[in-house]
Structure formats: structure tokens, C-alpha cells
C-alpha angles and dihedrals in degrees: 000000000000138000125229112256128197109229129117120324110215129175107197139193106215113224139163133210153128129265108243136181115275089221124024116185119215106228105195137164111267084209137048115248148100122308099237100171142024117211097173147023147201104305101028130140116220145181137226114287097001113146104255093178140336139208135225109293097178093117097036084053094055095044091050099045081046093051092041092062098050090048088059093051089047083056094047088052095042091053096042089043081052096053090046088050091056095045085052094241098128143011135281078238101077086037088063096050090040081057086045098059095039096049084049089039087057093041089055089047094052093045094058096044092048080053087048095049078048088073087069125081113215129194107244082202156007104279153109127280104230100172134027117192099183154065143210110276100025125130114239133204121215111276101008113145116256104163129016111214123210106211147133105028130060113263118260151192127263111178131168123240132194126268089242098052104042092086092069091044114092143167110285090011109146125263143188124200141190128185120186083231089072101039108204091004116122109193119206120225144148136242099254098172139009107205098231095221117052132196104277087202096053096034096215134105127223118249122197111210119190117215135228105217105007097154094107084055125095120205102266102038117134119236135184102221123197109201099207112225106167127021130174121177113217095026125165111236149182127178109276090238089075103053117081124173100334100315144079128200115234134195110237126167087344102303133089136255154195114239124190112203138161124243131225125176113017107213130178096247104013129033124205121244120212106171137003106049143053139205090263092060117106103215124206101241104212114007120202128196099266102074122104141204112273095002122154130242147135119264127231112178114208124217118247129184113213106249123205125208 
């Protein structure tokens, strides 16, 4: 037997999920090649324009130390055609070819080592890699994707809910989250965005939830999530177990009875009561099909803790 008790009343939608970063930046190679090195790995915190990885250079050096060279000797040309020029030996005209070959001589040369400062990835922003698609070796096309950086932005929730249950969650609606990271810890967030096509295999949508202090979680961590849809403060409640088709048996004088009542707030572990008991009622907890109007028996109440979602 139990007793009605007045606490929170708290209706509830069950969901599970991981926390995930709110904005994930792709890093990937702007040129094709082999990755040659790894500078950094799943986990890692990293700063603005550090070298993360970088592929095999070997071509692009040559072809820079080649161009290089020619770029010297279309200097050379260009200053001796210059000093001819002023001893009046020969025209402005060759001068202006010398200048020519030498100005498309210097662009060559930028290009290739801007190919070559291509083979190293660099981090766009402080952050942390979540993700690494790639090993040494490998060959890489431009701009696929090697490391995936959480920045800017605080971490967040994505769960799945059930088909059934998606037309009572909305934007800004209340949740309250665990994690078995955080043992005995409840966090406190907000639905921020409901996908509009779910899985049709899995019959669930995905629900985005911001937090409120997500600073103690790391991006991967599972959480059971309870998206809060009714809530009354000062309710009177008995376990829902209890409760079966709009009635509850109760203990008085010894025998049993029927009591109609009318429910409020259907929670998950306790159910409101709006009319029909009091807190001086014994409630039979979890009622079976053999009991009977008027039958005798000996009461045992049981001792519940109000939970909360």
C-alpha cells in the first residue's frame, strides 16, 4: 500500500542520444597527393593555422626549385638587357620582352610554391579534431575530407524520438538530461531544432537539444534525455502502477474498494491525481486481476521516494 503524496507533477517523452558539436568544420587537402605525415589525431586541441597533416611534396619541390631557377636567370636577362639599354646598345623593346619573361617567370614560381604550401593542412580555427578519415599513406583527392574540427560554437545534444511522440515535441520546449559520465548529475537544455523528415526505418526524428552548461561534456557521450511536456508544482500523486483505467483500488477499514478518480499529469513513474483521493488514502500499488470489491486483507504500505524525470 501506498499513500498519495503532493510533489511535481511531470509528464515526460524518453529519448537517447549523444552530445555533438553545434558546428563541425570539414579540413581537407586543396590538392590531390599522398598523406606523408600526421600531426594530429582524434582529440586533439588545436590552434589556428597549426599543421594538422601533410602529403608527399616531393614533385611540387622539384618544380619549384626548377622554376626558381628559371626565374633567377629571367632576372639576370632582364638586368643585363637594362644595362644595354642605358649604354644605348640595344632597344626599349627587348627590355620589354626581357621584363615580360621575367614578370611570367615570378608568377610561375608563386603559383608552385603556393601548390607546394597546399600539401599542408592547416587548422582554419582553435578547436578540437573529432573525427580523422585517413591514414598515412593514403592517397587523397582534393577536398576530401581528412579531420573534422569542433569550434566556434558550445557542444550540444541530438536524440532520437519516437514517431508517436514527435507531434508533442516543439522548439523551446524543457529537457532534462543524464549522462553516466556525470553519475547523479541531471543538466538542464532546450529543444533548438526538430529535423522535418524522419527515418522511416527507424521511425524516429532527430531532436537537437541546447544545453545549458555543457561545458563537463565531451563531444560522444551518450545521454537519456526526458523532453518535458506537462509540469504542475503541488500535485497530488500515486505511483502509476497503480493507476488502471481510471480507477485505483484503496484499503479502508480493512476491505478493499473501487475508486474512480480522475487523472492529471501521466508521468512515467507517478500519475496526478485531480479528483477522487486524498493524502489519507492507502492505495493498492500495483493492483492484479484477482481483487474484489469489499474483500478483506491486511495492509503493508511500501516506501516510495518521489522521482523526478
Amino acid at each position: 500500500m501506498v499513500q498519495p503524496t503532493r510533489s511535481t507533477a511531470v509528464e515526460a517523452i524518453y529519448a537517447t542520444g549523444s552530445v555533438e558539436p553545434t558546428v563541425m568544420l570539414p579540413i581537407a587537402p586543396r590538392v590531390a597527393g599522398t598523406l606523408a605525415s600526421l600531426e594530429a589525431d582524434e582529440g586533439s586541441q588545436v590552434r589556428k593555422g597549426q599543421v594538422l597533416a601533410r602529403l608527399e611534396d616531393t614533385d611540387l619541390s622539384s618544380t619549384v626549385d626548377e622554376l626558381s631557377a628559371r626565374a633567377r636567370y629571367a632576372r639576370e636577362q632582364f638586368e643585363r638587357t637594362e644595362d644595354l639599354v642605358q649604354r644605348g646598345f640595344v632597344s626599349s623593346t627587348e627590355l620589354d620582352r626581357t621584363r615580360s619573361d621575367l614578370d611570367a617567370a615570378d608568377a610561375s614560381l608563386r603559383r608552385a610554391r603556393t601548390l607546394r604550401d597546399f600539401t599542408a593542412l592547416r587548422a582554419p580555427a582553435d578547436g578540437v579534431i573529432i573525427r580523422r578519415d585517413g591514414e598515412i599513406g593514403q592517397y587523397l583527392a582534393a577536398g576530401q575530407g581528412l579531420f573534422y574540427l569542433s569550434c566556434c560554437a558550445p557542444l550540444r545534444a541530438s536524440v532520437e524520438v519516437d514517431e508517436e511522440d514527435i507531434v508533442r515535441v516543439h522548439v523551446g520546449q524543457k529537457v532534462v538530461l543524464r549522462t553516466d559520465a556525470l553519475p547523479g548529475r541531471t543538466l538542464d537544455g532546450e529543444v533548438s531544432q526538430v529535423t522535418p523528415k524522419g527515418d522511416p526505418v527507424a521511425r524516429s526524428y532527430r531532436v537537437r537539444i541546447r544545453l545549458a552548461d555543457p561545458a563537463a561534456l565531451k563531444v560522444g557521450m551518450t545521454v537519456d534525455a526526458n523532453l518535458i511536456v506537462a509540469e504542475r508544482a503541488n500535485a497530488l500523486l500515486v505511483p502509476s502502477a497503480a493507476v488502471q483505467g481510471g480507477h485505483v483500488w484503496i484499503v479502508r477499514d480493512g476491505r478493499l474498494h473501487r475508486q474512480s478518480v480522475r487523472t492529471g499529469v501521466l508521468g512515467a513513474e507517478r500519475t496526478e491525481i485531480l479528483e477522487g483521493l486524498d493524502t489519507d488514502a492507502h492505495v493498492v500499488l500495483d493492483p492484479n486481476e484477482g481483487l474484489h470489491e469489499d474483500h478483506r486483507v491486511f495492509e503493508r504500505m511500501a516506501v516510495t521516494a518521489p522521482k523526478n524525470p
